[in-house]
Structure formats: C-alpha cells, structure tokens
C-alpha positions as CSV (number, residue, x, y, z in Angstrom):
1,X,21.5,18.3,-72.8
2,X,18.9,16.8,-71.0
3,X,19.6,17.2,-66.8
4,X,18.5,13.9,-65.3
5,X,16.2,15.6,-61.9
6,X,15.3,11.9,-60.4
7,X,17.4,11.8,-57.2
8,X,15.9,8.7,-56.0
9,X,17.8,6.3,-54.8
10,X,17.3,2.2,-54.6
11,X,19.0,2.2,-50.9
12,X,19.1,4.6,-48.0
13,X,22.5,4.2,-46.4
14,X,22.8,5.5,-42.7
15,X,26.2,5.5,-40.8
16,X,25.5,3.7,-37.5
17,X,26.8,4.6,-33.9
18,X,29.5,2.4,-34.1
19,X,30.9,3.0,-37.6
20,X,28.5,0.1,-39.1
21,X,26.6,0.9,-42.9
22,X,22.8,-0.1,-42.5
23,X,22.0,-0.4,-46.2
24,X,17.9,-0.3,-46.2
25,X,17.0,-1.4,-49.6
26,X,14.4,0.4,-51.1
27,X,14.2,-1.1,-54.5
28,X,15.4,-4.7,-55.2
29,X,17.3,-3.7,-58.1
30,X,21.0,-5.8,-58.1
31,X,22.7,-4.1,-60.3
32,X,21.6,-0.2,-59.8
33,X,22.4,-1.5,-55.9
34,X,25.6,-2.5,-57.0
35,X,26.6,0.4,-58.9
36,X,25.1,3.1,-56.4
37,X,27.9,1.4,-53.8
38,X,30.6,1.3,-56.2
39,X,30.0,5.0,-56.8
40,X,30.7,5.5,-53.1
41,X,33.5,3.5,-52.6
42,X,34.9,5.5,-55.7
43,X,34.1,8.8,-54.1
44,X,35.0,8.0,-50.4
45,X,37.1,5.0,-50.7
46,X,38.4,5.7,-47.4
47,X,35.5,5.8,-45.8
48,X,33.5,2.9,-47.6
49,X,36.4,0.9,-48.9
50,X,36.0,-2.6,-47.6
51,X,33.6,-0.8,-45.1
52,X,31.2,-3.3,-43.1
53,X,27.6,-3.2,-44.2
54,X,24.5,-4.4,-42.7
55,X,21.2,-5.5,-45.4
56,X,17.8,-4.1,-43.8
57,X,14.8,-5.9,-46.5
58,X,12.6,-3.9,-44.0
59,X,11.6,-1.9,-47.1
60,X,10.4,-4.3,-49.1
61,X,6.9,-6.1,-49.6
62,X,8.7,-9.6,-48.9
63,X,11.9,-10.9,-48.5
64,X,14.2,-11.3,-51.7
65,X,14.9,-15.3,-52.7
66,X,18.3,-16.7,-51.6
67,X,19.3,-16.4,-55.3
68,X,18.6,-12.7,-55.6
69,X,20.3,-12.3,-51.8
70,X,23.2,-14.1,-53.0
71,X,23.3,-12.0,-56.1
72,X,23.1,-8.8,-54.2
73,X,25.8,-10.1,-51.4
74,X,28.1,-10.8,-54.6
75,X,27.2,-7.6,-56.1
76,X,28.2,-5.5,-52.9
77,X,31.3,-7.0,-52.5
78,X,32.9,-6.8,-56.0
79,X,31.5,-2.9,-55.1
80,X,34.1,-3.1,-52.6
81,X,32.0,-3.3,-49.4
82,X,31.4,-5.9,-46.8
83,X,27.8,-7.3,-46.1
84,X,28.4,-8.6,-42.4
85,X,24.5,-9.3,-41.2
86,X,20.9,-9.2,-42.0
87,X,19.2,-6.2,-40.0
88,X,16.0,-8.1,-37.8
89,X,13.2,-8.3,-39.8
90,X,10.1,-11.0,-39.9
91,X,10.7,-14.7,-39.8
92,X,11.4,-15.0,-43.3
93,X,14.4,-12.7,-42.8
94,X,15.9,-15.3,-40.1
95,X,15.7,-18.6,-42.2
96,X,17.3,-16.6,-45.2
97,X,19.8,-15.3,-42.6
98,X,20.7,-19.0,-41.8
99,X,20.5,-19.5,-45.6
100,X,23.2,-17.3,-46.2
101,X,25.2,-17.8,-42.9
102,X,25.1,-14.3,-41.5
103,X,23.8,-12.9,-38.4
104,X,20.7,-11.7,-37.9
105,X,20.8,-8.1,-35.9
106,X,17.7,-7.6,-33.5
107,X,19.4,-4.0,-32.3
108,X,17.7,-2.9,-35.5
109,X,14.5,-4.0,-34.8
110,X,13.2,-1.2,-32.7
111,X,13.7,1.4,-35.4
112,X,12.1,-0.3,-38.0
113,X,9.4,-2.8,-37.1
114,X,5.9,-1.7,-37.9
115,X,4.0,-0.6,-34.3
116,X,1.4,-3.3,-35.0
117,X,3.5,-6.4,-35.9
118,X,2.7,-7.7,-32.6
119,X,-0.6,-7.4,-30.6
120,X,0.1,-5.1,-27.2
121,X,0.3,-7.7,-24.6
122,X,-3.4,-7.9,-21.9
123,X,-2.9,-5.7,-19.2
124,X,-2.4,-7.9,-16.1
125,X,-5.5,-8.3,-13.7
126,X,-5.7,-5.9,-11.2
127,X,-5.5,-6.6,-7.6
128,X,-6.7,-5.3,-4.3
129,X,-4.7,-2.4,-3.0
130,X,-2.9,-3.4,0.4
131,X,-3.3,-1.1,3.1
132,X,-1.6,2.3,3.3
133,X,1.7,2.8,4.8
134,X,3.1,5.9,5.6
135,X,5.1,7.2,2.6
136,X,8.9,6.9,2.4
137,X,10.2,10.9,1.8
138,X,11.0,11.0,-2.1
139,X,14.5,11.0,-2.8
140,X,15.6,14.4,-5.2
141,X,15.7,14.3,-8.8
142,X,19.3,13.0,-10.2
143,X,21.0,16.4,-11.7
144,X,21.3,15.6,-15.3
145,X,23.5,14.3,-17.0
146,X,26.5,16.7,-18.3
147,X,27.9,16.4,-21.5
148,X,31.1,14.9,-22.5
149,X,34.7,16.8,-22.7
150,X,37.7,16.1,-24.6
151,X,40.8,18.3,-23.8
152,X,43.3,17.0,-26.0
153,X,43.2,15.7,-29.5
154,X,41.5,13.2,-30.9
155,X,44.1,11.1,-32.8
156,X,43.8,9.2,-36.2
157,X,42.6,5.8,-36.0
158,X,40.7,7.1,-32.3
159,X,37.3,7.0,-32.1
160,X,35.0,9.1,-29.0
161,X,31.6,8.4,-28.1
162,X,29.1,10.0,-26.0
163,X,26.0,8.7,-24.7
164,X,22.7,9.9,-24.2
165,X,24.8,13.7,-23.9
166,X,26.8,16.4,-26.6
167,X,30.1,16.0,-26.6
168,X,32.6,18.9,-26.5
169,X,36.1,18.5,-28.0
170,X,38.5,21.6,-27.5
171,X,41.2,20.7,-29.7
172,X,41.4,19.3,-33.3
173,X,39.8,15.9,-34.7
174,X,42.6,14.0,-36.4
175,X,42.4,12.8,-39.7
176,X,41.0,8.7,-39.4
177,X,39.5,9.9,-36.0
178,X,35.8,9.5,-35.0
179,X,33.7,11.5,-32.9
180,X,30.0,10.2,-32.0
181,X,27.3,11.7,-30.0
182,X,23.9,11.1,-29.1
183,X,23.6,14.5,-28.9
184,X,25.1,17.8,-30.4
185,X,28.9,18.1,-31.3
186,X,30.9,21.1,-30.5
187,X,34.5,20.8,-32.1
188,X,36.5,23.7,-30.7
189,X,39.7,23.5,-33.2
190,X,40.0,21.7,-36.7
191,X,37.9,18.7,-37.6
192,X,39.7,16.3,-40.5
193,X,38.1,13.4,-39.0
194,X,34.5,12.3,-39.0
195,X,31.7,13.6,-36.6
196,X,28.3,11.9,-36.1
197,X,25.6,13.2,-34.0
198,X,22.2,12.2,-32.9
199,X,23.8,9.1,-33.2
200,X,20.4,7.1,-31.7
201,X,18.6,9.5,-34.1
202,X,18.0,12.6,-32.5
203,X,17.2,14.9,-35.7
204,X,17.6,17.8,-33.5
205,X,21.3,17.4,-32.9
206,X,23.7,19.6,-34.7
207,X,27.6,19.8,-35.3
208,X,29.2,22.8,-34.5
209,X,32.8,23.1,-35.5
210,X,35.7,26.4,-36.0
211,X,37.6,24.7,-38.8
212,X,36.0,23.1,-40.8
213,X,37.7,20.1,-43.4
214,X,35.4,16.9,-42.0
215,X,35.9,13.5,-43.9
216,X,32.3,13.1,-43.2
217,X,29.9,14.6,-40.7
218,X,26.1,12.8,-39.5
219,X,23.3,13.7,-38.2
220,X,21.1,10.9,-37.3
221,X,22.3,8.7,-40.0
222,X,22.0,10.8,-42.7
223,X,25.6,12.2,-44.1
224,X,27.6,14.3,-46.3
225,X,31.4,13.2,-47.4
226,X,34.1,15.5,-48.3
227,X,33.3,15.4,-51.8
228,X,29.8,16.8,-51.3
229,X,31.0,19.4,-49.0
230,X,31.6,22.8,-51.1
231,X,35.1,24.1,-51.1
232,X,33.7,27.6,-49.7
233,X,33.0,25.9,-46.6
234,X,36.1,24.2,-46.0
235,X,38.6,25.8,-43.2
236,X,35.4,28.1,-42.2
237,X,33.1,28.0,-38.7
238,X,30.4,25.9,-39.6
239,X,27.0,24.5,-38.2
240,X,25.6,21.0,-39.5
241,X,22.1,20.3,-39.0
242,X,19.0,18.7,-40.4
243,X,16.7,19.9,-42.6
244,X,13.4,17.9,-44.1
245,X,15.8,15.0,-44.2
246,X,18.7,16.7,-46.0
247,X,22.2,17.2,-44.2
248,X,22.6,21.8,-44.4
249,X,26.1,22.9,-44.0
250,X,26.4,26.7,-43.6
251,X,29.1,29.4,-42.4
252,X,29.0,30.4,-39.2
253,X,28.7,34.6,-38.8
C-alpha cells in the first residue's frame, strides 16, 4: 500500500495565550479546511469541541469573497468549532469583517503584518540642544523580574498565567486546568491538564514536568494533544521543547 508522505496542511492552527485558536489559512480550500478541523475535534473533542477560533487570511494573496468566507464560517462550525473574529489584516479584511459581522482583532497584527506595509514614519527635525545641566545620579537597574510560583494545585476548570516570566508549579495540574507562561514551565508533580509556554512566542521556552499525562502541551503556539503523545512517555519525567518548528517530547534521564 502506497504511504501518503505529504504532511502539508491547508491551516496552521496555534493555541493562543488565552485559550483562543488562530486558524492561519494557508490554502483556501473549504472543504479540506473543514475536514482537517473535524479531524481534531474528533481526536481532541475536549479540547477543540465548540472551541473559539479566530480566521487569519494573512496567508493568502487576497482576501477570500464573502461567499467563500461564509462557506468556510459554515464549514467550521458543522466541524464543531467556533469562528469568533477575523485576525487584523489589510483593509479588505475589515469591510469583509463588517460583511460577516465579526470582530476584527488588531492584537494580531504585530505578528503578522509584513515590515513594509507601512512607510517608517520621518524622523522629527532636530533641535538645538539646551544648555547643560548638571546630571541627576542614575537610579539602579530594577532586579529582574522573578518567575511565578504555585504551591498548591491547579484545579480543573483553573487556568495560571505568567507574564513576561517561567512559571513554577510544585504540585499537580488538574485535569481541565491551564497553565500559560511567557516563559519556561516547570511542573513539579503530575500534569493531566494543559501547559503552554512561550506563550508570546518565545521558541526558546520549554516545559519541564515529573509526571507526565498532559491533555495538551505548547510551545509558542505550536502543540501536541494526548493522542499524539506516545504511551512510553506517559507518567515519565519529561522535557517539551522546540525543534525546527516541530513540538519534541523526550524522557528525562
């Protein structure tokens, strides 16, 4: 039997800071969009079931029609998901925003805007430099800024964020319960719950956890579920980290 070895997919999905798809479509394909989603709601219904998901058309050469948009919003919910907002885009993405009466999302704009959409703005004309004054003593550097800590457990339903540091939990990640740093992730007792880190896309960050039975774990937006995750792993110290864009899982010695 022939072994199909295209792994290409029509959309990148990334899991967002805040528990959010961003669905960046790659290939304006309806139906293969459709069934790619309907294969992970099937796999992770937990996870993706009636999950909310926001369309970037950032990858595309133009924005789709209001007929293929509406196909594709019809598409993704009979999949079982929830498109909730356009990611920002160009103009063209706002009026078929309104079109379709969903939010546009400028927080996305940043990460995927091309860095010459817009011209740099003129640099302001200089001006004469006032006379000296005698220089104020400079204040010491802030100490930087520790890392989060969680004693207890993080319960089902729960979710823990920490910004712009790692976070550190010392007892066990519930089932249902969400950890999110912008950093690393250092799980102490048993994670059943889901753990995303680099969570403003820090490819650097890594999850380190003792046992080891995640839903899902993260790394800058690009994830594993449990059904990717070989059994061997499972209830073992682990590390999660990034790899030429691919999640690695691997036993701890």
């Amino acid at each position: 039997m022939a072994v199909n070895l295209d792994f290409e997919q029509a959309g990148e999905l990334k899991i967002g800071q805040v528990g959010i798809a961003n669905l960046r479509i790659r290939t304006l394909d309806v139906e293969r969009l459709s069934q790619e989603m309907r294969d992970r709601v099937t796999r992770a219904p937990k996870l993706f079931g009636r999950a909310a998901v926001i369309l970037d058309f950032g990858g595309l050469s133009q924005v789709p029609d209001l007929a293929t948009a509406q196909a594709l919003l019809n598409g993704l919910r009979e999949a079982g998901v929830l498109p909730v907002a356009l990611a920002y885009g160009t103009q063209d993405t706002e009026v078929l925003a309104q079109q379709l009466g969903l939010p546009l999302l400028a927080k996305f704009r940043a990460q995927y805007e091309r860095a010459d959409a817009e011209p740099a703005a003129a640099p302001a004309p200089q001006r004469r430099a006032p006379e000296p004054v005698p220089a104020a003593p400079v204040p010491a550097a802030a100490p930087a800024q520790p890392g989060r800590m969680q004693l207890g457990t993080v319960r089902s339903g729960q979710q823990l964020y920490a910004e712009n540091c790692d976070l550190t939990v010392l007892s066990t990640v519930g089932a249902g319960a969400e950890v999110i740093a912008d950093g690393s992730i250092h799980i102490y007792g048993t994670l059943r719950g889901r753990a995303l880190a680099g969570a403003q896309g820090n490819t650097a960050a890594r999850i380190f956890c003792r046992d080891f039975h995640a839903e899902l774990v993260a790394i800058a937006g690009r994830y594993k579920v449990l059904d990717d995750i070989p059994d061997t792993l499972r209830g073992k110290a682990v590390q999660v980290w990034l790899e030429q864009d691919q999640i690695m899982i691997a036993a701890l010695d």
